[in-house]
VOGU-3710 file (C-alpha; in Angstrom, 3 decimals, decimal comma):
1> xxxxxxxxxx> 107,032/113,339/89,992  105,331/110,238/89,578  102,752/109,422/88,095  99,914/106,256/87,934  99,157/103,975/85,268  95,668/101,982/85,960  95,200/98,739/83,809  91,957/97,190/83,487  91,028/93,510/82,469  87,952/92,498/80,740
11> xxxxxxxxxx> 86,693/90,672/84,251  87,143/94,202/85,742  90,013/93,134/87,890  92,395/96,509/87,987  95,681/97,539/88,849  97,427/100,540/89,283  101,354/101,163/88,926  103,447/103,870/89,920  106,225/104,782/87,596  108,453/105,893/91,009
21> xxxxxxxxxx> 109,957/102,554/91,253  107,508/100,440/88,582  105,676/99,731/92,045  102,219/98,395/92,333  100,124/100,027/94,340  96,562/98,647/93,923  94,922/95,220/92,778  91,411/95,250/92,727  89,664/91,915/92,075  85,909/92,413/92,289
31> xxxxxxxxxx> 85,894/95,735/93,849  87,676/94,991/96,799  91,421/95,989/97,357  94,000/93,346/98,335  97,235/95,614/98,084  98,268/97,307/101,308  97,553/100,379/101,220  101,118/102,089/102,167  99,622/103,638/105,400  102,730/105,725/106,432
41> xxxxxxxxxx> 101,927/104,453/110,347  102,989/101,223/109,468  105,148/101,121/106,639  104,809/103,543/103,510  105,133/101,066/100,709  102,858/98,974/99,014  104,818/96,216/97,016  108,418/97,572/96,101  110,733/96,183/93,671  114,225/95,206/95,198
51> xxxxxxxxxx> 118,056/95,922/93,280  120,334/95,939/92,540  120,779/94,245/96,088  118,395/92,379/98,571  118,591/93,739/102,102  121,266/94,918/103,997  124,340/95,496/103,054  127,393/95,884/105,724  128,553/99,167/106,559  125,556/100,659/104,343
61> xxxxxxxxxx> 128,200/100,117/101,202  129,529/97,790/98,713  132,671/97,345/97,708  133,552/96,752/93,482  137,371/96,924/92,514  139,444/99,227/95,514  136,020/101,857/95,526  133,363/101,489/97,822  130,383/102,792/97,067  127,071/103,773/99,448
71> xxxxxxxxxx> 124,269/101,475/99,409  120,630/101,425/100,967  118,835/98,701/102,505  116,739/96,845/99,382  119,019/99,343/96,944  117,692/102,064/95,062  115,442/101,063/91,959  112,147/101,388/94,298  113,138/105,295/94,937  113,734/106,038/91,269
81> xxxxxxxxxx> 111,402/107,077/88,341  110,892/104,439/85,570  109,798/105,246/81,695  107,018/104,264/80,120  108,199/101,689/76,991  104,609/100,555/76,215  101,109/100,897/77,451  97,798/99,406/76,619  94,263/99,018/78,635  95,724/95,787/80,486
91> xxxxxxxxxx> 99,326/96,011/80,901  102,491/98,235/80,739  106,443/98,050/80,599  108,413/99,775/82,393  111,930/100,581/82,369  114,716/101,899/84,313  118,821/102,310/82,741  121,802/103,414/84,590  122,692/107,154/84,505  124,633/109,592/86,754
101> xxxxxxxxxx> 122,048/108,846/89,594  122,735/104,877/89,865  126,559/104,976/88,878  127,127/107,270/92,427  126,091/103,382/94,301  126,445/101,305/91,510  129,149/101,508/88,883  127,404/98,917/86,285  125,532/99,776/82,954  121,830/97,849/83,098
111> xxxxxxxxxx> 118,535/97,994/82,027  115,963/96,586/84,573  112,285/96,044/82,254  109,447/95,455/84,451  106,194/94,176/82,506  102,982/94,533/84,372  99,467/92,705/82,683  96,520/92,558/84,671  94,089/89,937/83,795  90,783/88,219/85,394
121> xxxxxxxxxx> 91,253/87,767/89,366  95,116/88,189/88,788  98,190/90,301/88,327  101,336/89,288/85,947  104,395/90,205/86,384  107,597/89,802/84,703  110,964/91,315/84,853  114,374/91,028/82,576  117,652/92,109/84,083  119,726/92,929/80,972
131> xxxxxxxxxx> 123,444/93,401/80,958  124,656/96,033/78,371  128,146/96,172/79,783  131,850/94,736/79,257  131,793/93,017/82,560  129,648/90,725/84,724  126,560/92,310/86,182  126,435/91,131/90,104  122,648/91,656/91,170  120,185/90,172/93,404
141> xxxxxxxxxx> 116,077/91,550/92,470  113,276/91,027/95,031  109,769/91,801/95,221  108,252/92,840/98,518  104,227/92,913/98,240  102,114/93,235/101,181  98,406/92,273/101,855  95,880/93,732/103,773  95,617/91,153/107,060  92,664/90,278/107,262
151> xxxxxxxxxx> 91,393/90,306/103,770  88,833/87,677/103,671  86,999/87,695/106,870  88,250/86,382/110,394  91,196/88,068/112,532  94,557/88,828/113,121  94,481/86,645/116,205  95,542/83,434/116,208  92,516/81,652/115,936  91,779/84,273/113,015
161> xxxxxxxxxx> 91,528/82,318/110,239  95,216/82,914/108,628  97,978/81,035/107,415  100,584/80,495/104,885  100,491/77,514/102,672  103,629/76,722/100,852  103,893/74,610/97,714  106,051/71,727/99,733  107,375/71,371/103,411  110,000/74,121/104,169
171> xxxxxxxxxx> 112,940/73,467/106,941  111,479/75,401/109,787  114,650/77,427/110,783  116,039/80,863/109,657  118,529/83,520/110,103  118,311/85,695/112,782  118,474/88,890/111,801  121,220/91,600/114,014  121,661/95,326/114,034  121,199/96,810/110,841
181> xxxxxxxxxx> 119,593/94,166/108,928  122,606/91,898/108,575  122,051/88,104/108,877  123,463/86,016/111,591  124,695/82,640/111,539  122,591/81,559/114,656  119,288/80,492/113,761  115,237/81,224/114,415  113,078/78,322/115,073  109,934/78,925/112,496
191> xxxxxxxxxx> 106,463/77,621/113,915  105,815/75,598/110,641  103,169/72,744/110,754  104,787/70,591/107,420  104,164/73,247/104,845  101,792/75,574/106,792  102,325/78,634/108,653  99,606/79,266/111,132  99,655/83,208/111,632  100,034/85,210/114,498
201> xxxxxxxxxx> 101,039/88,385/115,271  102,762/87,506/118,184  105,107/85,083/115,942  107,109/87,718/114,428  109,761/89,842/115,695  111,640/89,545/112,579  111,074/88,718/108,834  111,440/84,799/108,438  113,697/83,980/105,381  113,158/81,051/103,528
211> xxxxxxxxxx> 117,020/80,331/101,736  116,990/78,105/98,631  113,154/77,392/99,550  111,693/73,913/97,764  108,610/76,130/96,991  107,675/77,931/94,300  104,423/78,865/95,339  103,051/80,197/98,557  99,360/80,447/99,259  98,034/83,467/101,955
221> xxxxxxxxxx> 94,491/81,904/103,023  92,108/83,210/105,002  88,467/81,785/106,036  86,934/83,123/102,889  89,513/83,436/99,828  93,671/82,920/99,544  95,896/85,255/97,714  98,181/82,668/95,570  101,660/83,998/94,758  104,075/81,721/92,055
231> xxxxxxxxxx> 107,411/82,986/91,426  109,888/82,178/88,889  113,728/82,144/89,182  113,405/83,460/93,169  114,873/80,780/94,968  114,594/82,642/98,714  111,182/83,574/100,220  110,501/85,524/103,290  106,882/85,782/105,441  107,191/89,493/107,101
241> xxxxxxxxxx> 104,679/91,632/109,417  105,414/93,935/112,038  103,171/92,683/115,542  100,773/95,905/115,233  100,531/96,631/111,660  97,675/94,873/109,553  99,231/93,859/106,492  100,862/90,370/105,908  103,958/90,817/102,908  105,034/87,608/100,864
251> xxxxxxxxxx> 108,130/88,694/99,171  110,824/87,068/96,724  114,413/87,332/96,633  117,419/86,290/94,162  119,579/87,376/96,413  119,381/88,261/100,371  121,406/90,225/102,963  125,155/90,595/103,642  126,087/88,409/106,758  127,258/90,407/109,353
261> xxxxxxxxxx> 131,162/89,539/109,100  131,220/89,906/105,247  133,745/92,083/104,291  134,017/90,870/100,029  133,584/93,032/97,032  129,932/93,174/95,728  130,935/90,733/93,210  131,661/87,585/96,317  128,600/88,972/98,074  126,565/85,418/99,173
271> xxxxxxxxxx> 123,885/84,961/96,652  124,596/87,409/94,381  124,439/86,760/90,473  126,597/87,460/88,372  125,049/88,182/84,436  127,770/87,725/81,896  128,180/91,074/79,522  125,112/90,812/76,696  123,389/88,343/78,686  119,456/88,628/79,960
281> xxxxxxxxxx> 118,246/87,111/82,727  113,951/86,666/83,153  111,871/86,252/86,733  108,447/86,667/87,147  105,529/86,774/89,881  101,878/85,555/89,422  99,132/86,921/91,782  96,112/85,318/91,916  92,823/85,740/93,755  91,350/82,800/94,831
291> x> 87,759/82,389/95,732
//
């Protein structure tokens, strides 16, 4: 069963984790809530953390050596209870290890350490991908965090208030996305204006990914206040909403979906990294109220 971990900072900003799948589930900044709030009619998640793969994979399996081996969508750490390593009023680690459970999809020994610290008008949060194995680790982490839309005033509409700011001029073309999550080779046009995306609902019929994005920033404004979001060591972004549902998710990928006519091991899979036996590897996320 899982179970919730609140952190408070001396501001009063809070946060609350969930040990299922080290996920947060609520950032306060003031009083008022700027997590989604997992409302099952839309989508039942809050911010999820994404491995040992990023999106689809083909066939719903991945291949290592002559064994395939089943694999969900996003992988399996964000349906999977994590220990508690250390706690204190304003942060927490959190830790998940291979075991019987993981080795049925996944036939690699890890350690995936999530570190959550809560602090005035912001959430930290850093992870380390640690390789205790013989052989090279191949894994891709994401985080998927969604925002209540609106959150500062204005609408959804297009005249609403809302946009994305990125860090520095993105190319304004992605992936289309075919049955079962897989990417395609034929491309989306993405309304960008030089490194804003106006929002509207109407815009998306599929998540637009951002592949070896410049930025490593992105900036969700409204009329009133912008949600700033820094990564570090996620070189893919995606912008994602369903046309109906009022949330807006900013999410952050090492890694990304099989192509649809991939047929490789796990190992060749595009964009996934390979950690050498003993090795760490660090990434981290930075929320950020701003007034």
């Amino acid at each position: 069963m899982s179970s919730r971990i609140d952190l408070t900072a001396p501001d009063g900003t809070t946060a609350t984790l969930a040990t299922h799948g080290a996920e947060p589930v609520s950032w306060r900044v003031g009083g008022t809530e700027y997590l989604w709030s997992g409302d099952p009619a839309h989508w039942n998640r809050h911010a999820p953390w994404l491995f040992p793969v990023v999106g689809a994979s083909a066939d719903g399996q991945v291949r290592v050596g002559s064994e395939t081996y089943p694999m969900a969508q996003h992988g399996f750490a964000r349906d999977l209870p994590f220990a508690v390593v250390e706690q204190s009023a304003d942060a927490v680690l959190l830790r998940l290890t291979d075991g019987p459970e993981t080795r049925a999809h996944y036939p690699f020994a890890f350690q995936l350490d999530i570190a959550a610290r809560v602090r005035p008008s912001g959430l930290d949060l850093d992870v380390t991908v640690t390789n205790p194995g013989d052989a090279p680790l191949p894994y891709a982490l994401g985080f998927h965090p969604a925002f209540p839309w609106p959150f500062a005033g204005g609408t959804r509409a297009r005249d609403g208030g809302y946009a994305v700011d990125f860090e520095q001029a993105e190319r304004p073309f992605a992936p289309q996305v075919g049955p079962g999550g897989l990417l395609l080779r034929a491309e989306q046009p993405i309304p960008l204006d030089g490194d804003t995306l106006p929002l509207d609902p109407a815009i998306f019929t599929e998540a637009f990914v951002f592949r070896n994005a410049k930025s490593r920033r992105m900036r969700f404004t409204g009329p009133e206040k912008a949600i700033r979001m820094e990564m570090e060591d996620f070189p893919h972004l995606a912008v994602w909403t369903k046309p109906t549902a009022p949330f807006l998710s900013l999410e952050c990928w090492t890694g990304y979906a099989d192509w649809a006519n991939f047929s490789g091991p796990l190992q060749e899979r595009d964009s996934q990294r390979l950690l050498p036996p003993g090795a760490q590897a660090r990434h981290g996320v930075r929320l950020t109220l701003e007034a």
